[in-house]
N, C-alpha and C positions, 0 to 999 in steps of 0.2 A: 587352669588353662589347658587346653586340649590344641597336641597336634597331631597333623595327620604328615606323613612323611616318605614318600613314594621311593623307591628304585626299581629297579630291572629294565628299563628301557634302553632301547639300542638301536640296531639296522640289521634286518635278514632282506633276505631275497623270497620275493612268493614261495611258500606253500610251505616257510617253515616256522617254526615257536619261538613263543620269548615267552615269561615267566615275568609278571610283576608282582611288586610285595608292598604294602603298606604299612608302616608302623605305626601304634597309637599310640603318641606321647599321654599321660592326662588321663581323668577319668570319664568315661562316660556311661551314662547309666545303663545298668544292663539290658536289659531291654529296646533293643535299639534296631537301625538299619545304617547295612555299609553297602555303597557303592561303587562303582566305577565308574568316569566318565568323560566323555573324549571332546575334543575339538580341535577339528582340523583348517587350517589356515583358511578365510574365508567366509567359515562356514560356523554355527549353529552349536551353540554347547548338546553333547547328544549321550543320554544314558544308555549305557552299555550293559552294565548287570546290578545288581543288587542282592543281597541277602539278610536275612534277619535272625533275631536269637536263638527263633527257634529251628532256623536250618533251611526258610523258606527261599528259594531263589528264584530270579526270574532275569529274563535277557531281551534284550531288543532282537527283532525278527534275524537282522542279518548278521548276529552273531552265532545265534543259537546252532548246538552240533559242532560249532567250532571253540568256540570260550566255554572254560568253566572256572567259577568264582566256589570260592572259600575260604574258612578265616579258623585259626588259630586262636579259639579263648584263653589258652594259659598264655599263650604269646602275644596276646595283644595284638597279632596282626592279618590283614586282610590280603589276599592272594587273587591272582587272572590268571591263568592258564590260558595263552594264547596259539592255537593249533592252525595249520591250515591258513595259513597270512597272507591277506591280498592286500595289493594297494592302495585300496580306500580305506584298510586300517590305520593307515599313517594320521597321527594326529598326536597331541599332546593329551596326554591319559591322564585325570585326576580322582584321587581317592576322597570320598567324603562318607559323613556319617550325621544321623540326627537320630537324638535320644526319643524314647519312646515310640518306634514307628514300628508299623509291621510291612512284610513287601506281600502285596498281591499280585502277582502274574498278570491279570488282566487288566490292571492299572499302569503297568509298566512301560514306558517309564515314562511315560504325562504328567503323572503325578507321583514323581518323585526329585524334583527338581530344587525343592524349599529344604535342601541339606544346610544342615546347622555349622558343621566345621567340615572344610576344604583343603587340601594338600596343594602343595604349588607345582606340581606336577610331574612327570615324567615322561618324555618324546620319543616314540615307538614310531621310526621311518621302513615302509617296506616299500622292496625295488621289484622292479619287472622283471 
């Protein structure tokens, strides 16, 4: 049984960081892809970043320069660096993961949406 397990989420004010972390309960196979991914009230489950075993990352347009994703193999866990925070970042942020995937940048993230285990999320509000 694999979980995924989210903190760092909170409330800044434009233009500053938050830090979230993901924990992998469970095993999954190494070889994999973990993501990030947001949805904001209203709106549209929307991927945010992605990476995979072998360190390949990739981000939606209007994150990119501002987020960066990475992940701790001895720890099990998956990391956002959130810089530079506007208020259309505000959204409930979900971590997931499916075994065996690679992340290609050019497919991102259309086709990364069929994640196998999902986190119940964490709520990152930024203010004007």
């Amino acid at each position: 049984q694999v979980q995924l397990v989210e903190s760092g989420g909170g409330s800044v004010q434009a233009g500053g960081s938050l830090g979230l972390s993901c924990q992998v309960h469970g095993y999954i196979y190494p070889r994999n892809c973990m993501g990030w991914f947001r949805q904001a009230p209203g709106k549209e489950r929307e991927g945010v970043a992605a990476i995979d075993s072998d360190g390949t990352a990739a981000y939606v347009h209007s994150v990119k320069g501002r987020f960066t994703i990475s992940k701790d193999g001895a720890n099990n866990t998956l990391y956002l660096q959130m810089d530079s925070l506007r208020p259309e970042d505000t959204a409930m942020y979900y971590c997931a993961a499916k075994p065996g995937c690679t992340v290609v940048p050019q497919s991102f993230p259309d086709h990364y949406y069929g994640m196998d285990y999902w986190g119940k999320g964490t709520l990152v509000t930024i203010s004007s």
